[in-house]
MARTORNU-229765 format. One line per 5 residues: number of its first residue (from 1); their letters; for each residue z negated, x negated, y of C-alpha. Coordinates in nm, 4 decimals. Example, Ala and Ser with C-alpha at 12.3 -4.5 7.8 and 13.67 -1.06 7.14 Angstrom:
<rs>
1) AS) -0.7800,-1.2300,-0.4500; -0.7140,-1.3670,-0.1060
</rs>
This chain:
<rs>
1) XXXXX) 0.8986,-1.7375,-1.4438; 0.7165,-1.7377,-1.1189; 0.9301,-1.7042,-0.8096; 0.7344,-1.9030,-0.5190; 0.8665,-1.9181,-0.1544
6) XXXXX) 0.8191,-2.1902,0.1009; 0.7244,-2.1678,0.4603; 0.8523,-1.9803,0.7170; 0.6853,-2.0216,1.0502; 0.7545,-1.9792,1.4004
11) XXXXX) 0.6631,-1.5788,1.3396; 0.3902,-1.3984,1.4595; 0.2427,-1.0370,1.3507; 0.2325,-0.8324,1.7098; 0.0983,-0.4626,1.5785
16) XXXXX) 0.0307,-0.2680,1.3591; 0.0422,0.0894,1.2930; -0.0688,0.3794,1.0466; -0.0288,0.7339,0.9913; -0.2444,0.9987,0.7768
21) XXXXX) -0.1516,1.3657,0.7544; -0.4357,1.4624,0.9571; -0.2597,1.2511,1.2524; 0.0570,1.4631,1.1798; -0.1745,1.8388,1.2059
26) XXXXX) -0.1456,1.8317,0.8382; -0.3503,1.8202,0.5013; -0.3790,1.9834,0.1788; -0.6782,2.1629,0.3156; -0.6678,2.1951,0.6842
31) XXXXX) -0.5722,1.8696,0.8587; -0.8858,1.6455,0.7257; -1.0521,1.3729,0.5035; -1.1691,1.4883,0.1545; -1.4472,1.3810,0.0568
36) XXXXX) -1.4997,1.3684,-0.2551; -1.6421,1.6759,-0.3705; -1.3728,1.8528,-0.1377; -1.0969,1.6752,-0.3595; -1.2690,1.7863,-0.6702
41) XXXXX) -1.2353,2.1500,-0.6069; -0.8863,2.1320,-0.4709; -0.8032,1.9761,-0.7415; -1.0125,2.1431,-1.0377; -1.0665,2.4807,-0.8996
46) XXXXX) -1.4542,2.6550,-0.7740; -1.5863,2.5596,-1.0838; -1.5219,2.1818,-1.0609; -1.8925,2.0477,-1.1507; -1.8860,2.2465,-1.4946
51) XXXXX) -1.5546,2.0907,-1.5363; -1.7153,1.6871,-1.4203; -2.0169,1.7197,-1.6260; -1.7890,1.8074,-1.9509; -1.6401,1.4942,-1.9090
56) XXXXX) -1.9815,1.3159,-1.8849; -1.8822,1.2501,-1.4780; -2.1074,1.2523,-1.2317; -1.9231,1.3877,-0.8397; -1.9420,0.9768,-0.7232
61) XXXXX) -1.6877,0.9050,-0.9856; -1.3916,0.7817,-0.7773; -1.6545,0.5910,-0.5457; -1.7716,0.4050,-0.8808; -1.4810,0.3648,-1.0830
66) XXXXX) -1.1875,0.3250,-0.7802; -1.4336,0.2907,-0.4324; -1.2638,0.5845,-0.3115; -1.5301,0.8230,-0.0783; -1.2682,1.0161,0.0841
71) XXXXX) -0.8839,1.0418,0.0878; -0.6221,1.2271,0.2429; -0.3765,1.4638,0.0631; -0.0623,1.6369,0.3034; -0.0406,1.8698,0.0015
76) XXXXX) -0.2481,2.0646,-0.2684; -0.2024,1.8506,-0.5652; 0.1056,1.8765,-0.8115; 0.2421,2.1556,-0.5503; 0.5832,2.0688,-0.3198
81) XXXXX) 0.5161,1.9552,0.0324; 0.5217,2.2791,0.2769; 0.7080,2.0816,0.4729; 1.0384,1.9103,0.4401; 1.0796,1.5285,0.4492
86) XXXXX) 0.6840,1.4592,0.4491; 0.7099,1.0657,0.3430; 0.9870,1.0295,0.6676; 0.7010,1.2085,0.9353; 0.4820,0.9856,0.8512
91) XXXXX) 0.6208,0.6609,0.8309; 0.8350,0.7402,1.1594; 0.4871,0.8088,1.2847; 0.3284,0.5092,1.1942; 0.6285,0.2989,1.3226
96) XXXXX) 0.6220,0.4732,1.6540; 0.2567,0.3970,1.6974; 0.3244,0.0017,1.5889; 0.6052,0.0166,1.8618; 0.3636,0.1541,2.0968
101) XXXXX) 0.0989,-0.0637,2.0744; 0.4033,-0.4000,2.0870; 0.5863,-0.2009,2.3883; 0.8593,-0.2663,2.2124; 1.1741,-0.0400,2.1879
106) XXXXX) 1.3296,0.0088,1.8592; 1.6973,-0.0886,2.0546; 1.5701,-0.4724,1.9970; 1.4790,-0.4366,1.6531; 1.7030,-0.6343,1.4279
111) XXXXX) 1.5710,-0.4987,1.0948; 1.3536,-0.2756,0.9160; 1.2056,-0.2980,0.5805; 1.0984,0.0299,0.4271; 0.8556,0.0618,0.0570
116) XXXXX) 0.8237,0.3430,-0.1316; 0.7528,0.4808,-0.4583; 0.7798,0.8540,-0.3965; 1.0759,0.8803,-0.1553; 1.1628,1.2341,-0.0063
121) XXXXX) 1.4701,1.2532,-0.1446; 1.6245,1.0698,-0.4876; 1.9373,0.9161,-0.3218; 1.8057,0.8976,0.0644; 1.7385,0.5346,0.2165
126) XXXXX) 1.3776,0.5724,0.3793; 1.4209,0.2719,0.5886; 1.7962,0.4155,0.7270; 1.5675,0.7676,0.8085; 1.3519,0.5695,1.0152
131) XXXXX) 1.5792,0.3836,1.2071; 1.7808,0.7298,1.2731; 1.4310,0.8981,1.3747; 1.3377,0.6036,1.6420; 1.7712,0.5646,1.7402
136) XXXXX) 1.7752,0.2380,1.6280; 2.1090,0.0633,1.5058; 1.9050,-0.2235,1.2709; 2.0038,-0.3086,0.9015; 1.8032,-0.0966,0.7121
141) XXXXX) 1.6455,-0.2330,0.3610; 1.4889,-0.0216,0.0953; 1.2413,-0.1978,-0.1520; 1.1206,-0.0438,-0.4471; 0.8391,-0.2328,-0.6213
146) XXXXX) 0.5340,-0.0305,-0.6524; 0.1803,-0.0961,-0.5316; 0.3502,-0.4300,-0.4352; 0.6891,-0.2833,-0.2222; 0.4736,-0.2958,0.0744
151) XXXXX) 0.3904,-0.6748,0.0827; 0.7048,-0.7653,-0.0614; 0.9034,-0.5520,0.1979; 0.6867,-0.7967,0.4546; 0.7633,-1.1162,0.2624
156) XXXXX) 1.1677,-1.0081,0.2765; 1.1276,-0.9824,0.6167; 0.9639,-1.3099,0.7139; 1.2589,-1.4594,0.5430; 1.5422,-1.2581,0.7655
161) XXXXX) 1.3423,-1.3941,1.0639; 1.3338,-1.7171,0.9532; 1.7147,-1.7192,0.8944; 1.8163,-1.5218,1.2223; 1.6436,-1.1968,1.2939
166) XXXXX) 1.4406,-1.2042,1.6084; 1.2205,-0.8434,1.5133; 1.1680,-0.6996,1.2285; 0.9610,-0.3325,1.1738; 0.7969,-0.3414,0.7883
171) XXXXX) 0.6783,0.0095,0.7250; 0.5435,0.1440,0.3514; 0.4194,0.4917,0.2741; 0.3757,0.7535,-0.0195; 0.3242,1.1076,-0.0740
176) XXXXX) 0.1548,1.1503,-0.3827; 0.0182,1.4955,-0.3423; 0.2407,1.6793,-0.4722; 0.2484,1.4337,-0.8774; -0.1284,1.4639,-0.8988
181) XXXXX) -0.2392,1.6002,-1.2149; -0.5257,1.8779,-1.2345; -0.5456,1.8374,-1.5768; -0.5811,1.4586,-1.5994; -0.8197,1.3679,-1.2491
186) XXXXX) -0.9045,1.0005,-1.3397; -0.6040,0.8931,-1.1375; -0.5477,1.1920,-0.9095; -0.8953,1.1916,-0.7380; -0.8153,0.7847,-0.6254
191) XXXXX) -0.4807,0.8631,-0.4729; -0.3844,0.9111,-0.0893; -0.1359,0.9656,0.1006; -0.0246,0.8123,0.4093; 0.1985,0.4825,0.5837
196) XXXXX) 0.1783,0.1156,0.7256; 0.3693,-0.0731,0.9411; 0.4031,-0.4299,1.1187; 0.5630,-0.5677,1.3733; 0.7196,-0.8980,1.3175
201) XXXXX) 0.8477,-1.1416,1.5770; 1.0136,-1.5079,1.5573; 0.8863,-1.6817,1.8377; 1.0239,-2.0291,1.8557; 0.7561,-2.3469,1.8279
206) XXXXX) 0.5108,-2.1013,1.7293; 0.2251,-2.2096,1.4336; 0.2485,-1.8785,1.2833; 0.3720,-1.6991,1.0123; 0.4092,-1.7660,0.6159
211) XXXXX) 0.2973,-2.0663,0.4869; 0.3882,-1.9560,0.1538; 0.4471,-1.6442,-0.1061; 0.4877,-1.6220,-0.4564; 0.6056,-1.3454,-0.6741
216) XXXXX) 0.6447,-1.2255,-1.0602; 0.6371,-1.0184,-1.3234; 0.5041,-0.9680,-1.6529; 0.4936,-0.7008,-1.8990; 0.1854,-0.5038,-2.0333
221) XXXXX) 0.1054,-0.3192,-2.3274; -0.0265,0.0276,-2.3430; 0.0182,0.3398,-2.1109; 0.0348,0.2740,-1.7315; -0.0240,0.4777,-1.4552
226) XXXXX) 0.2921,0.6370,-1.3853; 0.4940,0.9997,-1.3508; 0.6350,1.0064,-1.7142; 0.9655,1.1827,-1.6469; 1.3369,1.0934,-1.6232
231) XXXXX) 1.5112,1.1561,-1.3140; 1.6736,1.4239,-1.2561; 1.3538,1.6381,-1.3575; 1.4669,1.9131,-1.6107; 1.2415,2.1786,-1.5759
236) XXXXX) 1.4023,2.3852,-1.8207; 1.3890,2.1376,-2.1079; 1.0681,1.9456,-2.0168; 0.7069,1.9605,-1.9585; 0.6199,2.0461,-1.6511
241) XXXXX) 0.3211,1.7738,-1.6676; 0.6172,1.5166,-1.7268; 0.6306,1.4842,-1.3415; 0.2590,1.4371,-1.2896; 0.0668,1.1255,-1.2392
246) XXXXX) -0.0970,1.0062,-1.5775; -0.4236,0.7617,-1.5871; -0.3387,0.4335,-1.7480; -0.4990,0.3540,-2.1110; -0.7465,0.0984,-2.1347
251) XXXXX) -0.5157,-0.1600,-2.3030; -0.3422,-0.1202,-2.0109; -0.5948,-0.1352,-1.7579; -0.7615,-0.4661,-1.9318; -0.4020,-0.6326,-1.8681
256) XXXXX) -0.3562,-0.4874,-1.5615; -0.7012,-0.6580,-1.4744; -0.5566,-1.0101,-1.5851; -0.2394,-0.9752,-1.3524; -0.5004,-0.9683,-1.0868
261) XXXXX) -0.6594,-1.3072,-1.2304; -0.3561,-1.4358,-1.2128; -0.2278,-1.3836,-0.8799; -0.5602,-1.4916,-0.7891; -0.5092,-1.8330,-0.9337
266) XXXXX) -0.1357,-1.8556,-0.7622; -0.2706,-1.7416,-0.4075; -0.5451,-2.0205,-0.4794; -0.2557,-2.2345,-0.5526; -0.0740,-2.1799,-0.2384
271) XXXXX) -0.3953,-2.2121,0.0054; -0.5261,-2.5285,-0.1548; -0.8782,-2.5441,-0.1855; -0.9407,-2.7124,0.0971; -0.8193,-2.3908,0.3171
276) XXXXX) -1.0578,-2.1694,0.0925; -1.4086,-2.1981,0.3361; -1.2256,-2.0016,0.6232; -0.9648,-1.7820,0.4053; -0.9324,-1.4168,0.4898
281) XXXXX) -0.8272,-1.2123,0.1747; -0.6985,-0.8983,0.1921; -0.5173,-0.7043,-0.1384; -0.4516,-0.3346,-0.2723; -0.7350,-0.3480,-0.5877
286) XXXXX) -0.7411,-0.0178,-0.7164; -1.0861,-0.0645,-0.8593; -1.3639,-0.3019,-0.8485; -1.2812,-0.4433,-1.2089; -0.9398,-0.5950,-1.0530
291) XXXXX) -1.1413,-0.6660,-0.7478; -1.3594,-0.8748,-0.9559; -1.0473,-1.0382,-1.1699; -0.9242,-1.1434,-0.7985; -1.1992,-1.2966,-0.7087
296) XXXXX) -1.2541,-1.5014,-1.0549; -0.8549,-1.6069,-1.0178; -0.8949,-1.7527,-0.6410; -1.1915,-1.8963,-0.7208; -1.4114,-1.6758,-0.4348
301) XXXXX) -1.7686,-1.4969,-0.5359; -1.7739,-1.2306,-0.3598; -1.4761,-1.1066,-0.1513; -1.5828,-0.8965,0.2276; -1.2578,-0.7392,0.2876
306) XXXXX) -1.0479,-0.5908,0.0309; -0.8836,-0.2319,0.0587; -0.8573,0.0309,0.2409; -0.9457,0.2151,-0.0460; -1.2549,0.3558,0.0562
311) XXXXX) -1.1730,0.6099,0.3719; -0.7796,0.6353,0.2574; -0.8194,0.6729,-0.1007; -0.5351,0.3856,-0.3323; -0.1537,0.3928,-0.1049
316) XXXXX) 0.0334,0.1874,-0.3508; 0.2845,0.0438,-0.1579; 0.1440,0.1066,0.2180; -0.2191,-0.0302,0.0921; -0.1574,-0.3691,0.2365
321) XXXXX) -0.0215,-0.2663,0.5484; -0.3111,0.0115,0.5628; -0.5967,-0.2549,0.4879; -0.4437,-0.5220,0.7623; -0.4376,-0.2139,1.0535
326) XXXXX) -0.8014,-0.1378,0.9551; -0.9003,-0.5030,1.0002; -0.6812,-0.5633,1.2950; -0.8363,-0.1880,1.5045; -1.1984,-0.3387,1.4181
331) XXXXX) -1.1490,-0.6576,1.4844; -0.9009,-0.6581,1.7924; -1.1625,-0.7195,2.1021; -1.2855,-1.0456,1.9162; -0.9563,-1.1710,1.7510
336) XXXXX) -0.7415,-1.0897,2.0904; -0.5580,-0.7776,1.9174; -0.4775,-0.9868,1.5773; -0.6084,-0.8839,1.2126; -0.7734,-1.2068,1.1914
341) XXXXX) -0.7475,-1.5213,1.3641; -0.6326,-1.7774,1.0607; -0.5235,-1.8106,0.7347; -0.5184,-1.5024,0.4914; -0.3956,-1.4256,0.1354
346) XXXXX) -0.2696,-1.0602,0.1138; -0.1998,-0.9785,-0.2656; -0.0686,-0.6933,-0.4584; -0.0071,-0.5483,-0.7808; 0.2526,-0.3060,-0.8663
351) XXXXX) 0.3198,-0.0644,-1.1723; 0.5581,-0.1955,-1.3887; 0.4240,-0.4974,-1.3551; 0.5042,-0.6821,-1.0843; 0.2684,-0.9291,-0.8135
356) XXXXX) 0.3243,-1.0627,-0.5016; 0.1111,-1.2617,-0.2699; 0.1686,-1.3854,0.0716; -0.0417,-1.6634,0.2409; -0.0073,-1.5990,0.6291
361) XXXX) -0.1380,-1.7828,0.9251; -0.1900,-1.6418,1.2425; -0.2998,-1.8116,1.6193; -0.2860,-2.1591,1.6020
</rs>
């Protein structure tokens, strides 16, 4: 069963705002992009292209199979964090540079929606953190949901505006550094780590906002891309590697390639086709395979914008949020300081499995 939301307009995106560990003076190797042969030998050691060419991989690898050329990583992979609370730094930071670029104060904000998948601490509220970081007194929502907690954090918080809530702040971040596995790399070398966030306003009489969402999930067979272990991790009694990322099977990754179809076919369903000729799309594909599966489900040939995947490396639940700053800073002097001037379907697919799409008009 497919949930699918109605309109809720009269709300306008005002900013946006991101943050990557070189921002913060930080990174896994001096506070910088890796590029890809950088990653490889953090991750694999001096010898890294003996390593690559035993596998039959050539050093382009994540730029074929995920479109990853560079990434940032706040610590050397499957190693703690040197410093504490690394998720909360940089999602305060990206929310303070969102708030900057609204001059807004956080006093007026009336909520904020937080998404992560790899919070600092097991029981701590990332979105209460926040609001205690930037001395704001708003309700404070957590969302868990994956590569898909991001859009769905920003689809809960259309809905509070549209019921009452005047501003809302919608950040998402992860820290993956520190579950990447050097003996499995398919999945480590794609990962990033970093945060989103967007400002949301209701503004009365305004056009803008969502003209519709839909979510759902659905399970797959075979071995996802996940951290294996239970919570609380039991060093003494498990596997080390239990708490380190694992590459998905390719049962998996052929399903996980029709959830993309389908949430292709549902955002098609929600635009109509006669919005498709001017539609801006913008989703978290991992790899050009579920890129592809998007595009057959909407019913688009070939799609311009996608990810952010390419300078920031996959940022599960902050990938949305990432991809719609990167449109919005290189787009700003023609769109008036907006991501787009329009319609656009944002879509996302989360581990687990669970989609989400949002269909979003903004300017008139």
């Amino acid at each position: 069963m497919k949930l699918r939301l109605q309109a809720c307009l009269g709300i306008e995106l005002v900013a946006t705002g991101c943050a990557l560990p070189s921002q913060l003076g930080l990174g896994a190797d001096g506070a910088r992009a890796l590029e890809n042969p950088d990653a490889w030998r953090l991750l694999l050691g001096d010898h890294w292209q003996t390593h690559i060419a035993e596998q039959g991989w050539s050093p382009d690898h994540p730029w074929r199979v995920g479109g990853v050329r560079r990434r940032e990583w706040l610590a050397r992979p499957g190693m703690p964090a040197d410093i504490d609370r690394p998720l909360e730094r940089l999602a305060v930071h990206a929310s303070r540079q969102a708030l900057e670029a609204a001059r807004w104060s956080a006093d007026g904000l009336d909520v904020i929606c937080a998404a992560t998948s790899t919070p600092d601490r097991v029981g701590a509220t990332l979105s209460a953190r926040v609001a205690s970081a930037l001395s704001s007194d708003a309700a404070c929502i957590d969302v868990r949901a994956g590569g898909a907690g991001g859009l769905e954090a920003w689809i809960l918080a259309a809905t509070l505006l549209s019921t009452g809530a005047r501003q809302a702040l919608v950040v998402a971040g992860e820290v993956l550094s520190p579950y990447l596995s050097r003996t499995d790399p398919r999945a480590s070398m794609l990962m990033g780590d970093g945060a989103s966030a967007l400002l949301l306003q209701r503004v009365d009489g305004s056009q803008s906002g969502m003209l519709g969402a839909c979510m759902a999930h659905a399970s797959l067979a075979g071995r996802p891309f996940t951290v294996p272990g239970s919570l609380p991790p039991n060093l003494a009694a498990k596997d080390p590697a239990a708490f380190h990322l694992t590459a998905c099977d390719a049962r998996y990754a052929a399903e996980l390639r029709d959830e993309w179809r389908r949430l292709g076919e549902e955002l098609a369903h929600l635009v109509g086709r006669s919005g498709m000729e001017r539609l801006h799309l913008i989703a978290s594909c991992a790899s050009p395979r579920q890129a592809s599966a998007l595009a057959q489900g909407i019913g688009i040939p070939q799609l311009a914008r996608l990810n952010a995947n390419a300078e920031c490396g996959v940022l599960g639940a902050a990938a949305c949020g990432m991809a719609v700053h990167r449109t919005r800073t290189e787009t700003a002097e023609s769109t008036r300081g907006f991501p787009w001037a329009g319609v656009a379907a944002l879509g996302a697919v989360g581990g687990g499995s669970h989609r989400a799409g949002l269909i979003w008009r903004q300017g008139p």
